[in-house]
Backbone as CSV, one residue per row, in Angstrom:
resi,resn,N_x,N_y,N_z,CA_x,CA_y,CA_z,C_x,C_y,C_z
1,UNK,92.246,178.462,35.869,91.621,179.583,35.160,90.460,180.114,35.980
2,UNK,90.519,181.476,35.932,89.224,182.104,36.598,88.513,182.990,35.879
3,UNK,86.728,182.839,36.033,86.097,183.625,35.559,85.482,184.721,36.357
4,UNK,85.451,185.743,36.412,84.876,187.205,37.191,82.838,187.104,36.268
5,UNK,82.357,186.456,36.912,80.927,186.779,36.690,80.199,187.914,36.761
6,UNK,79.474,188.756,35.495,79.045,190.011,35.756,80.110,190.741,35.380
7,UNK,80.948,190.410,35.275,81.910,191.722,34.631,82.764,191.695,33.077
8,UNK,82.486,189.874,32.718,82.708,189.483,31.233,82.209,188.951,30.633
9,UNK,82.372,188.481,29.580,81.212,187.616,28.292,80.399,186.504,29.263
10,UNK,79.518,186.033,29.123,79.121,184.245,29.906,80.164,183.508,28.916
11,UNK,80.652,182.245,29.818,81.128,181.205,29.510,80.891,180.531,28.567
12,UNK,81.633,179.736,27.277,81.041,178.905,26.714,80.679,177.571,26.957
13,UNK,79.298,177.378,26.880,79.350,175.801,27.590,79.982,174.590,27.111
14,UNK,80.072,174.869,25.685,81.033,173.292,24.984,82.277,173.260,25.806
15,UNK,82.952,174.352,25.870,83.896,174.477,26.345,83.750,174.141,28.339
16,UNK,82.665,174.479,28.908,83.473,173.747,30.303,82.443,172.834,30.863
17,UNK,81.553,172.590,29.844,80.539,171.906,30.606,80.989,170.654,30.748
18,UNK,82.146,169.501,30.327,82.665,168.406,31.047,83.541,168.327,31.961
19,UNK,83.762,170.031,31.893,85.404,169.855,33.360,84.691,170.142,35.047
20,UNK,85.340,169.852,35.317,84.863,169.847,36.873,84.942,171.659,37.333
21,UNK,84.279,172.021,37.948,84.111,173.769,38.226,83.876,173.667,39.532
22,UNK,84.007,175.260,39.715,84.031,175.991,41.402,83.582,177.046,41.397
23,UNK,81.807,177.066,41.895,81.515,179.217,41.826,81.757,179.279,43.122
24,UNK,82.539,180.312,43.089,82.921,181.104,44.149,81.763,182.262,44.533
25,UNK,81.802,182.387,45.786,80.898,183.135,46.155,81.412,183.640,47.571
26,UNK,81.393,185.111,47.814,81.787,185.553,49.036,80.505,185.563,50.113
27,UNK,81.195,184.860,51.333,80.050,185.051,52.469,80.110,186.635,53.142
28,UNK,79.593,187.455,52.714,79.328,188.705,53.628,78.247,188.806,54.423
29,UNK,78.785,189.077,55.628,78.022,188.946,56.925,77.501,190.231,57.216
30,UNK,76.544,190.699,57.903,75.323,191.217,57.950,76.524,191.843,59.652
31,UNK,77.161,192.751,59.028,78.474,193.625,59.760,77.902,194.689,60.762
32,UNK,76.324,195.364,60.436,75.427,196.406,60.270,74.021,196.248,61.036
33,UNK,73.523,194.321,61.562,72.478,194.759,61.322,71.400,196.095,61.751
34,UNK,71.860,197.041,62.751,70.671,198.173,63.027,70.658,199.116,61.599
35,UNK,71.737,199.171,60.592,71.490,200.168,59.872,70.932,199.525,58.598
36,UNK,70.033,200.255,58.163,68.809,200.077,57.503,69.985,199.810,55.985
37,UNK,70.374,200.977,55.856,70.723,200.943,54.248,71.563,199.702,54.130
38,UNK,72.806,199.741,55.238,73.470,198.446,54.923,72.787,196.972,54.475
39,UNK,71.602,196.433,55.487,70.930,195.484,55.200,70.011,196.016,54.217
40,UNK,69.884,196.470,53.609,69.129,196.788,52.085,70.180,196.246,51.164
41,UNK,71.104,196.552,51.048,71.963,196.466,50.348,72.782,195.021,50.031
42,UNK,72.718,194.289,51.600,72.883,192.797,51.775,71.980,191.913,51.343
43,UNK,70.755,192.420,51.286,69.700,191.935,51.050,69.502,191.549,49.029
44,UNK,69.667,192.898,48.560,70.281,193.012,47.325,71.132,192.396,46.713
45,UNK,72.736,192.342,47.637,73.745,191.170,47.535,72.888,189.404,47.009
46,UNK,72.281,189.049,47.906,71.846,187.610,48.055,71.497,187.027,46.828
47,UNK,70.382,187.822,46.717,69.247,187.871,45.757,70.274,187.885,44.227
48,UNK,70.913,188.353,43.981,72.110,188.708,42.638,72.676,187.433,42.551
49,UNK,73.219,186.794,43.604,73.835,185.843,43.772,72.949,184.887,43.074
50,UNK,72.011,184.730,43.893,71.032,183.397,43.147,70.775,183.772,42.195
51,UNK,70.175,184.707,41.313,70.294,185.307,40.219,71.426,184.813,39.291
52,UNK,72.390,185.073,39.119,73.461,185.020,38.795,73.949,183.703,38.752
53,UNK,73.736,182.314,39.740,74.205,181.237,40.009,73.293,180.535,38.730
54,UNK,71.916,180.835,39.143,70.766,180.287,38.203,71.345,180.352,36.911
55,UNK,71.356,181.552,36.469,71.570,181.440,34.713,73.018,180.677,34.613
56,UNK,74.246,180.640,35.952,75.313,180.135,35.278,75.066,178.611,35.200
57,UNK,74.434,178.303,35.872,73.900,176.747,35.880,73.461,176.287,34.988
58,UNK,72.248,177.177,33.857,72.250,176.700,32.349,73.252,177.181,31.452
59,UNK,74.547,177.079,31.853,75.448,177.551,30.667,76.593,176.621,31.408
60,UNK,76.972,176.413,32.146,77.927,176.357,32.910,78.325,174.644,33.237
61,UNK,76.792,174.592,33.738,76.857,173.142,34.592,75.902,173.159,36.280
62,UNK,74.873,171.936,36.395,74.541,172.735,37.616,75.133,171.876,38.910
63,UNK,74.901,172.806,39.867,75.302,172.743,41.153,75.306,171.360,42.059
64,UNK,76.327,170.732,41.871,76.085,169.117,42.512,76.643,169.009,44.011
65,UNK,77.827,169.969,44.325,78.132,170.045,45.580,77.877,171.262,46.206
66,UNK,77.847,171.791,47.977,77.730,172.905,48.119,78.945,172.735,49.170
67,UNK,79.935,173.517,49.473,81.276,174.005,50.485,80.722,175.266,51.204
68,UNK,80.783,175.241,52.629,80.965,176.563,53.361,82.108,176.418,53.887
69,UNK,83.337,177.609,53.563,84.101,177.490,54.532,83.498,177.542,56.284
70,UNK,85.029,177.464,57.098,84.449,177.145,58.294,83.522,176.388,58.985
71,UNK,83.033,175.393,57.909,81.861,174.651,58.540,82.312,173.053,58.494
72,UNK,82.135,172.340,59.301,82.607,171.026,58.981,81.357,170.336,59.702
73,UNK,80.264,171.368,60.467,79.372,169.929,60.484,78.262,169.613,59.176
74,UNK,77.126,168.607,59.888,76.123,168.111,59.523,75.129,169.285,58.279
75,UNK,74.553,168.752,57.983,73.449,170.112,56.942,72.565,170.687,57.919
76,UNK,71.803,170.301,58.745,71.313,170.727,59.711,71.771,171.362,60.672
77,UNK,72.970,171.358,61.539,73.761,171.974,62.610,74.514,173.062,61.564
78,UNK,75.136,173.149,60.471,75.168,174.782,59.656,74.012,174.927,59.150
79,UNK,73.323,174.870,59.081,72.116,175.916,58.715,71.529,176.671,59.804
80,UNK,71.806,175.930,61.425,71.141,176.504,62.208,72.213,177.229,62.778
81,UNK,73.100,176.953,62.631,74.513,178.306,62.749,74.577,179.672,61.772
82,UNK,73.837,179.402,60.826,73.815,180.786,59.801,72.960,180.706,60.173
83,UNK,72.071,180.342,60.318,70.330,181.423,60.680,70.734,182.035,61.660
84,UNK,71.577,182.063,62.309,72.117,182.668,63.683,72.967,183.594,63.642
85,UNK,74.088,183.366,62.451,75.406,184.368,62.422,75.200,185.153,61.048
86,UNK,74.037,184.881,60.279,74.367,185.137,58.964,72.972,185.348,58.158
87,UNK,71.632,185.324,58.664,70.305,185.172,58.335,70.155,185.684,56.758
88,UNK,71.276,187.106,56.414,70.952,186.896,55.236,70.821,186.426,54.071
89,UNK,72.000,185.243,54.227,72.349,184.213,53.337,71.567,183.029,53.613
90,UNK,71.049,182.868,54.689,70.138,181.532,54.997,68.894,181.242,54.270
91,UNK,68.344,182.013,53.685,67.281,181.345,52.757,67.714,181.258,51.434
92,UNK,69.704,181.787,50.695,70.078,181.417,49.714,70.853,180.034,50.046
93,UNK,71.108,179.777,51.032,71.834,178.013,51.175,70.653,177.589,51.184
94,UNK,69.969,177.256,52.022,68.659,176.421,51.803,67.893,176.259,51.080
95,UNK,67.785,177.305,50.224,66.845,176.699,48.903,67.940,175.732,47.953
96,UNK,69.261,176.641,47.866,70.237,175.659,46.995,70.024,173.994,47.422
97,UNK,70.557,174.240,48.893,70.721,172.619,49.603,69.433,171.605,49.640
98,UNK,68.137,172.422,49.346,67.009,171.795,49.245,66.454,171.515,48.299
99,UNK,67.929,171.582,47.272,67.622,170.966,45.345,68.254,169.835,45.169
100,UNK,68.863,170.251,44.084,69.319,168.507,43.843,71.127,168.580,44.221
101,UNK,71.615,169.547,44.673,72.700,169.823,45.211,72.864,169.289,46.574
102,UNK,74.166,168.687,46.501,74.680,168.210,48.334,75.271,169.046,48.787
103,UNK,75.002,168.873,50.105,76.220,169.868,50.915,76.968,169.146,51.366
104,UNK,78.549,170.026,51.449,79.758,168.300,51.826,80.221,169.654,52.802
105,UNK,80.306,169.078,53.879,81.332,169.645,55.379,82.882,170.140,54.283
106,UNK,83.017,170.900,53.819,84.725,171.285,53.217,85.285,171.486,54.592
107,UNK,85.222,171.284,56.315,86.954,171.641,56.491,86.717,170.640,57.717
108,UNK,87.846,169.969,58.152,88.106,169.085,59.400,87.820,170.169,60.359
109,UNK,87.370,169.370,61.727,86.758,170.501,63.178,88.237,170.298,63.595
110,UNK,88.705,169.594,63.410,90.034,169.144,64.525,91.236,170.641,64.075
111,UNK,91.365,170.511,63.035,92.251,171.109,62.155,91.831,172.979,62.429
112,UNK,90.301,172.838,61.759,89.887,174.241,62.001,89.848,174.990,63.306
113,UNK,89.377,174.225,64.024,89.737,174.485,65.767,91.157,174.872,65.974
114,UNK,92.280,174.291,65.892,93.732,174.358,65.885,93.881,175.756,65.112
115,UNK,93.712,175.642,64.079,93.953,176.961,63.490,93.217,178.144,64.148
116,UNK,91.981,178.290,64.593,91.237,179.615,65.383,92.447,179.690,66.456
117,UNK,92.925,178.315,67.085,93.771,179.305,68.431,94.903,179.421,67.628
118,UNK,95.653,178.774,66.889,96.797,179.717,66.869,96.436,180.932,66.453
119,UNK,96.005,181.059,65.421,94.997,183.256,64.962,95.096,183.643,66.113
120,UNK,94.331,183.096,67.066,94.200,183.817,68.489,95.390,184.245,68.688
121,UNK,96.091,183.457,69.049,97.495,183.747,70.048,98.324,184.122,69.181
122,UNK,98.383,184.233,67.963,99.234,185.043,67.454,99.091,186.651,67.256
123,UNK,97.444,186.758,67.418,97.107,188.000,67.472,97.842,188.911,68.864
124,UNK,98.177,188.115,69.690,98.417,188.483,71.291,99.489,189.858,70.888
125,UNK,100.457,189.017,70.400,101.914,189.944,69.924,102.960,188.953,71.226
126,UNK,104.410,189.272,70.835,105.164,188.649,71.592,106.805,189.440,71.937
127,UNK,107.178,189.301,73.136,108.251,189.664,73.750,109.170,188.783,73.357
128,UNK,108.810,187.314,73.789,110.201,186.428,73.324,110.025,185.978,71.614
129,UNK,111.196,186.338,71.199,111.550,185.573,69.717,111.596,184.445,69.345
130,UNK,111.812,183.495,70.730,111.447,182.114,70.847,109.916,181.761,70.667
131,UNK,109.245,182.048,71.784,107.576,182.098,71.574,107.143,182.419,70.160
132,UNK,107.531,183.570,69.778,107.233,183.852,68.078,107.036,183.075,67.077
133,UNK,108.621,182.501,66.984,108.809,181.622,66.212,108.138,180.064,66.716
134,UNK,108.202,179.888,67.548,107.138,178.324,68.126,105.731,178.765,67.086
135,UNK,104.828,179.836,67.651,103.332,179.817,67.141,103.869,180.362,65.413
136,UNK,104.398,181.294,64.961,104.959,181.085,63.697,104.683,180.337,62.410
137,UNK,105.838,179.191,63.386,105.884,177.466,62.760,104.444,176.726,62.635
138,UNK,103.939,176.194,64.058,103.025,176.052,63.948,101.546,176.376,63.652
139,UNK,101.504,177.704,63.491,100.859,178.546,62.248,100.786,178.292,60.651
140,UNK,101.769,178.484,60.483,102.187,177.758,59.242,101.974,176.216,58.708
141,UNK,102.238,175.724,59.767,101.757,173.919,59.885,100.156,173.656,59.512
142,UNK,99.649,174.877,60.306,98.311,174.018,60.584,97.560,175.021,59.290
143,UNK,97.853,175.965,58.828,97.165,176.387,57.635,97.736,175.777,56.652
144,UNK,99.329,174.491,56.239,98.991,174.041,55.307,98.240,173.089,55.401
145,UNK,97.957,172.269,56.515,97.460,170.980,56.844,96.177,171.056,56.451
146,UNK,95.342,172.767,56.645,93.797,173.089,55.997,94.025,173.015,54.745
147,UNK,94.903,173.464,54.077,94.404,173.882,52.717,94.594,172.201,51.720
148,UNK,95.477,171.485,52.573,95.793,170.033,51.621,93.749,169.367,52.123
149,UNK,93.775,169.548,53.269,92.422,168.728,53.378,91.114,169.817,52.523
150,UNK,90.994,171.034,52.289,90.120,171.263,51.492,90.095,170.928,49.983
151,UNK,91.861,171.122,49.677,91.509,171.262,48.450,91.579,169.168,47.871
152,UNK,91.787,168.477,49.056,91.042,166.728,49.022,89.875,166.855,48.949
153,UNK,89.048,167.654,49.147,87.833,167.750,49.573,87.549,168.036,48.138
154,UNK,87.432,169.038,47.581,87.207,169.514,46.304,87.494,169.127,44.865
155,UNK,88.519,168.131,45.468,89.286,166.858,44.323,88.606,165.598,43.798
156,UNK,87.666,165.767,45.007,86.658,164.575,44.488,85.592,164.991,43.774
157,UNK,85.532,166.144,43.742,84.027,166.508,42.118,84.611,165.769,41.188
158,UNK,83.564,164.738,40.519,83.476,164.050,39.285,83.663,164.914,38.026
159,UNK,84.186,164.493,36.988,83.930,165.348,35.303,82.638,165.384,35.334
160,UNK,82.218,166.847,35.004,81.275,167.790,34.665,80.700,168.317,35.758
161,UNK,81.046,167.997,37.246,80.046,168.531,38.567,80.633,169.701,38.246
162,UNK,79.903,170.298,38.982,79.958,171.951,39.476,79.247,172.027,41.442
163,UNK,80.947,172.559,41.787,80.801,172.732,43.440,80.577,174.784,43.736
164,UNK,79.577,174.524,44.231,79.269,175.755,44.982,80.299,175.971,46.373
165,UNK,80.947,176.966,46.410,81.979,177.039,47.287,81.812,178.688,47.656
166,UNK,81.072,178.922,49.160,80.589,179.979,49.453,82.209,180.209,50.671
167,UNK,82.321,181.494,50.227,84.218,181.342,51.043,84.180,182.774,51.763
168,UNK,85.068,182.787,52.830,84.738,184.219,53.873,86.370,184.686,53.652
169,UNK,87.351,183.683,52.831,88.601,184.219,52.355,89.072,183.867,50.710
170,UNK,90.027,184.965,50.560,90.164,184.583,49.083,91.636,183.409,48.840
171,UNK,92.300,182.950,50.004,93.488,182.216,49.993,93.245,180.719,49.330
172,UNK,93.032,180.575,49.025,92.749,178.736,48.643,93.046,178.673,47.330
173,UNK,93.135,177.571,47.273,94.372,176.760,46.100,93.434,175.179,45.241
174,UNK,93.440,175.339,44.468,92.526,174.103,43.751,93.615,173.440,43.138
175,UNK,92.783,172.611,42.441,93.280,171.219,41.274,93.272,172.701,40.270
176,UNK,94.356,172.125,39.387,94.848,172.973,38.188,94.020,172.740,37.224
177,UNK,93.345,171.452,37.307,91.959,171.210,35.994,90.757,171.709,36.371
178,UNK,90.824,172.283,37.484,89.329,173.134,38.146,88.679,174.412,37.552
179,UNK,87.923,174.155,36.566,87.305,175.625,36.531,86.775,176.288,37.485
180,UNK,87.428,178.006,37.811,86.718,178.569,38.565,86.274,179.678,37.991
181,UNK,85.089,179.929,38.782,84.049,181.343,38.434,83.606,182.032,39.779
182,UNK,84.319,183.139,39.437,84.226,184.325,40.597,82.821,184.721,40.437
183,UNK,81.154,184.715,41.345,80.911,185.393,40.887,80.500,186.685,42.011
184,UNK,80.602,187.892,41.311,80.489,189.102,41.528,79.787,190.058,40.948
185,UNK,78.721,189.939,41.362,77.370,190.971,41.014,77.743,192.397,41.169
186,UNK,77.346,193.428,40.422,77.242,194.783,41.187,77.402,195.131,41.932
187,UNK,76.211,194.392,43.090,75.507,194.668,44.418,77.323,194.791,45.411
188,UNK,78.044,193.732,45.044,78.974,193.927,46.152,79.936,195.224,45.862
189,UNK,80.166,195.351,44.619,80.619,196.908,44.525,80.063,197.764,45.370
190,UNK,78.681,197.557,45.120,77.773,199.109,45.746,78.155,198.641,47.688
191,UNK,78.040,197.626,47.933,78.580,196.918,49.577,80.097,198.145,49.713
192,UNK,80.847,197.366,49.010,82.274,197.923,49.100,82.011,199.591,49.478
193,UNK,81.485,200.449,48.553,81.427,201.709,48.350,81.210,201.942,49.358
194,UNK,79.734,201.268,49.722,79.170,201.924,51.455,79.946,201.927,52.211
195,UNK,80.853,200.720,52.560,81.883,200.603,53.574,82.708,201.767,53.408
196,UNK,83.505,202.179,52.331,84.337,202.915,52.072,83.842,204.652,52.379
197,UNK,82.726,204.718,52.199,81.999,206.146,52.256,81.550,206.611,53.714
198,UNK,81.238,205.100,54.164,81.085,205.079,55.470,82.026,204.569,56.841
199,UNK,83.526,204.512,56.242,84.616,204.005,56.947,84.427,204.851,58.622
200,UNK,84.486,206.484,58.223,85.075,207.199,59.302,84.031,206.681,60.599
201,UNK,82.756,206.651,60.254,81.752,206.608,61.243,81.549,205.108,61.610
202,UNK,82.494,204.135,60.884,82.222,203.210,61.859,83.101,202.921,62.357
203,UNK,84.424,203.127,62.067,85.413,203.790,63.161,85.146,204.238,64.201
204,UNK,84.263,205.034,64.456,84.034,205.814,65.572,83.038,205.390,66.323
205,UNK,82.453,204.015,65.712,81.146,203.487,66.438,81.721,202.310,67.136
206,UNK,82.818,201.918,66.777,83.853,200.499,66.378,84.186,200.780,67.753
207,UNK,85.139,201.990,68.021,85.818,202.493,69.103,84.964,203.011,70.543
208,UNK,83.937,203.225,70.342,83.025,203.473,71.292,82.340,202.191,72.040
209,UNK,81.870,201.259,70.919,81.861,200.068,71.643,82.951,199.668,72.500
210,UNK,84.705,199.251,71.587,85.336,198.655,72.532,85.662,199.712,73.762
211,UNK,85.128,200.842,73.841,85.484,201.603,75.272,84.745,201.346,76.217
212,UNK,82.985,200.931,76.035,82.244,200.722,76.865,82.305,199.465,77.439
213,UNK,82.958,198.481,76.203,83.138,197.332,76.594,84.435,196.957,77.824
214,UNK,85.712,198.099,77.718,86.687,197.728,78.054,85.964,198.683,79.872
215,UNK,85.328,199.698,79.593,84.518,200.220,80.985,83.895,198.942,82.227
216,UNK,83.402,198.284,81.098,82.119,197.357,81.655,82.996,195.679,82.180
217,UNK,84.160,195.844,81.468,85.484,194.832,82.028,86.163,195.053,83.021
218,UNK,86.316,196.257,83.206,87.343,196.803,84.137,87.178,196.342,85.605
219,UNK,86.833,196.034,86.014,86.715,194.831,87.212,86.883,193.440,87.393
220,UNK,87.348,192.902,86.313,87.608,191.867,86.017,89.269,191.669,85.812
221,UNK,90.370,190.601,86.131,91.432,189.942,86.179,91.328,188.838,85.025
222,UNK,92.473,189.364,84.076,92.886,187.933,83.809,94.423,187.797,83.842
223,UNK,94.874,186.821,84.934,96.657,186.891,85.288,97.535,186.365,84.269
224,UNK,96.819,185.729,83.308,98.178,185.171,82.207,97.996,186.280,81.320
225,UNK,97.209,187.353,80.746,97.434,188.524,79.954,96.995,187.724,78.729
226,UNK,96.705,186.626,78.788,96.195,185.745,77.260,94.888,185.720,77.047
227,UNK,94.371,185.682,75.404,93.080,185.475,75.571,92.307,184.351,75.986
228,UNK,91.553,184.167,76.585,90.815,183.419,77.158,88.661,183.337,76.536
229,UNK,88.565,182.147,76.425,87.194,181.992,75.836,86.229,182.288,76.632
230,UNK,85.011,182.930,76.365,83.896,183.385,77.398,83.002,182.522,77.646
């Protein structure tokens, strides 16, 4: 069962405060930072969130685990990876993680690594139907092999925890006794809109980069035509 936060009644607490729960929360990344309005607006995002988490925590159940996708290290080595990739969300994990909430690594490095290259190389495109089907398969392999180890991961909240699960995709699959709660403030509507109002021009900012970029390459060889790490 899922709840959409901000957009229906609050929850009753008799009702889920002994089952095990999941707030969902989207990681939106700071896509923009030179333009002012966008990071106004991200900024806005955050702030709703904790907002929003707070009051579900006295109705709900509070926050005993915290999940970032993509992250499988230490509390210290992701935090100093979002202060880096993500600053606007970094003073909403850290105050969470610096309560009475844990943070648990949700994904294997071994696994998650495996999966970035196949994405990679499947992004390439392919001539042989053989090759295809090889990365394909093993595509397929290694995103179920993630989703059995997250959703182990998430199987171990005790009756009545509540796991904070901050996610950069909407694909994942829980325990069928898992309450989940979407939540979704305003603020990301008004996100969405901007994007949408502002599609054409970053299209055109999108494309200008990769031209200067592909300018500023153009002296450079790579003989297998594959991507390769910098």
């Amino acid at each position: 069962m899922s709840e959409d936060l901000g957009k229906i009644q609050k929850p009753s607490a008799g009702e889920v405060i002994l089952k095990r729960k999941i707030y969902l929360v989207q990681n939106i990344q700071n896509y923009f930072p030179e333009n002012n309005e966008f990071v106004s607006l991200l900024k806005d995002y955050w702030v709703s969130i904790s907002d929003q988490l707070e009051k579900l925590e006295k109705t709900a159940g509070t926050i005993t685990n915290i999940y970032i996708e993509g992250m499988w290290q230490s509390l210290k080595e992701t935090k100093k990876v979002i202060k880096e990739s993500n600053p606007m969300s970094y003073d909403f994990i850290s105050g969470i993680s610096e309560g009475s909430s844990e943070y648990k690594p949700i994904e294997n490095e071994q696994i998650y690594k495996t999966l970035i290259d196949w994405t990679r190389i499947a992004q390439i495109g392919f001539i042989s139907e053989d090759v295809k089907k090889i990365v394909e398969d093993n595509y397929s392999k290694i995103i179920e092999s993630r989703q059995k180890h997250i959703e182990g991961e998430v199987n171990k909240l005790q009756t009545g925890e509540a796991g904070l699960f901050i996610i950069s995709s909407g694909n994942h699959k829980f325990p069928e006794d898992i309450e989940l709660f979407n939540i979704i403030p305003p603020e990301l509507d008004k996100i969405n809109r901007w994007l949408q109002e502002n599609q054409e021009s970053i299209s055109s900012e999108n494309q200008e980069k990769t031209e200067n970029h592909e300018d500023n390459e153009g002296g450079s060889e790579n003989k297998s035509g594959l991507w390769t790490p910098q």
